[in-house]
N, C-alpha and C positions, 0 to 999 in steps of 0.2 A: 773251252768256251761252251762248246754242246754239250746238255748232258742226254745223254739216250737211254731211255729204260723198256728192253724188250721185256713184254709182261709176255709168260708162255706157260699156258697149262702141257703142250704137247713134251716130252721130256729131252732135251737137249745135249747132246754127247759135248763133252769139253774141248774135246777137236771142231763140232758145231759152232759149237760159243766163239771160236778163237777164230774159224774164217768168217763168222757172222759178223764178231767185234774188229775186222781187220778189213775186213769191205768197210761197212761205214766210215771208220777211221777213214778211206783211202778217198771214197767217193765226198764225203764233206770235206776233207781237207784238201781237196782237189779241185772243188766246187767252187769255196771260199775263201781259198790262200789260208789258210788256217794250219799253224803246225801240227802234228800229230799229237805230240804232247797234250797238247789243249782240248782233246775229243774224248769226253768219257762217254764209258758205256758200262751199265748195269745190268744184269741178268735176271728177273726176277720170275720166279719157278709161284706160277699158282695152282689153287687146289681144281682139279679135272672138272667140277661141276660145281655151281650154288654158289661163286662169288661174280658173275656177273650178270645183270637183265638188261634187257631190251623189252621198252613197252608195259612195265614190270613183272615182265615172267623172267625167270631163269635161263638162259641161254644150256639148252642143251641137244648134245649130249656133253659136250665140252665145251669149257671157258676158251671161249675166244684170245689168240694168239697176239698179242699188238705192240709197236714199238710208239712210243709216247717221249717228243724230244723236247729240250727245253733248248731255247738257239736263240741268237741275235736277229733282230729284225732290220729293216733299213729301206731308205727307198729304193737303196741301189740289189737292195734283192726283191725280186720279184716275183712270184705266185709262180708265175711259168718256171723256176729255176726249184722253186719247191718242192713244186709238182713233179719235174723231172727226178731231183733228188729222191722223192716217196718212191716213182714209180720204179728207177733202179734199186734201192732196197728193199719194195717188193719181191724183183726178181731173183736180187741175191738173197733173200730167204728161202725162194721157193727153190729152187737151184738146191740149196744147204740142206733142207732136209725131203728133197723128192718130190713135192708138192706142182702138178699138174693145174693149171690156172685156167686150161683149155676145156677142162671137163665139165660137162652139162648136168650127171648125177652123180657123185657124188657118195663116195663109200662112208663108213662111218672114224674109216684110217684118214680117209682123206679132208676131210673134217674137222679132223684134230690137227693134222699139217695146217693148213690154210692160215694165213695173215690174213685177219680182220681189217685190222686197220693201222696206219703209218699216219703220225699227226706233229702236227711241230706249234710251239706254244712260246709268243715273246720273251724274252730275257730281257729288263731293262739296264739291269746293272751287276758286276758284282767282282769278286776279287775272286785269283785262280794262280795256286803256285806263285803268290807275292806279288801278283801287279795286278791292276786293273783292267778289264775286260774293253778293248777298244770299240769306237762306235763301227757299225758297216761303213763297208770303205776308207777306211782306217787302218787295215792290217800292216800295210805296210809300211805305214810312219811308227803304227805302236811296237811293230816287228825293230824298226832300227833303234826305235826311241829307248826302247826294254833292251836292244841285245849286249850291252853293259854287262846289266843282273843276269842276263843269262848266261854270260860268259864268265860270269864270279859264282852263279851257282854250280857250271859247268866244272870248271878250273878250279876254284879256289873251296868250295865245299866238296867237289868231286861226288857232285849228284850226276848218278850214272844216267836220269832221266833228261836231264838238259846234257849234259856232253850227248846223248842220243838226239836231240833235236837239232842241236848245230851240226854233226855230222847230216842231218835229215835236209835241213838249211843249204849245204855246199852241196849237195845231190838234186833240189826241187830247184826249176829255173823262177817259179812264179814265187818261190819265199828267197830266192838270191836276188833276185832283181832290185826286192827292196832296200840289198846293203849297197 
């Protein structure tokens, strides 16, 4: 249902990538009752200088770090729950690649680590792996209403991505509750 695109000029080991994409997955699906399945995340590697400004100068010495998400909105989510969400994928960036949040000045290494910015941008609609994307506070009716097709994508086409979510399903208390 989220889609996440960490923009990073700093360069990212694939071991990086995989606890980077494995927090988020754990922290928004844990946020939102949201299965795992449903949380994309994209990687996108930019060029170290001259594709981004501020102000219209060029931000340098390096293009700023940022994850840019696209997410469901609702009443029943609220800014303070965003916020929290930004503020722990802050930390589990800075954690992942070394990145000291407490320092006053500022190396030219440490500059290229640093998260700019973590920002999240409404979804009004849209279809994901054959069904439709439920409204907020919905998961759990669209969780029971869908687990049919998920259980025929699971079983009967033997997608090993849905047999992984129902398995993920009989493990989460807040995605069981809803069968």
């Amino acid at each position: 249902m989220p889609f996440y695109e960490i923009y990073h000029s700093y360069p990212l080991t694939r071991a990086q990538k995989q606890r980077f994409a494995s927090s988020i997955t754990e922290l928004h699906s844990t946020t939102f009752t949201t299965p795992s399945l449903f949380v994309n995340i994209r990687f996108v590697p930019t060029e170290p200088t001259g594709d981004f400004f501020v102000a219209a100068k060029p931000v340098e010495p390096t293009s700023p770090n940022r994850v840019m998400a696209l997410v469901r909105m609702g009443a029943d989510r609220t800014k303070a729950q965003f916020d929290n969400l930004a503020g722990k994928i802050e930390k589990s960036w800075n954690e992942i690649v070394g990145y000291d949040d407490s320092l006053h000045i500022e190396t030219v290494e440490d500059k290229e680590k640093k998260l700019h910015i973590v920002s999240f941008v409404a979804i009004i609609t849209g279809r994901e792996n054959g069904v439709y994307l439920p409204s907020t506070g919905q998961e759990k009716t669209w969780l029971k209403d869908n687990m049919a097709y998920f259980k025929e994508r699971a079983e009967i086409s033997r997608d090993e991505k849905f047999a992984d979510m129902l398995e993920e399903i009989k493990h989460r208390s807040d995605l069981n509750a809803a069968l």
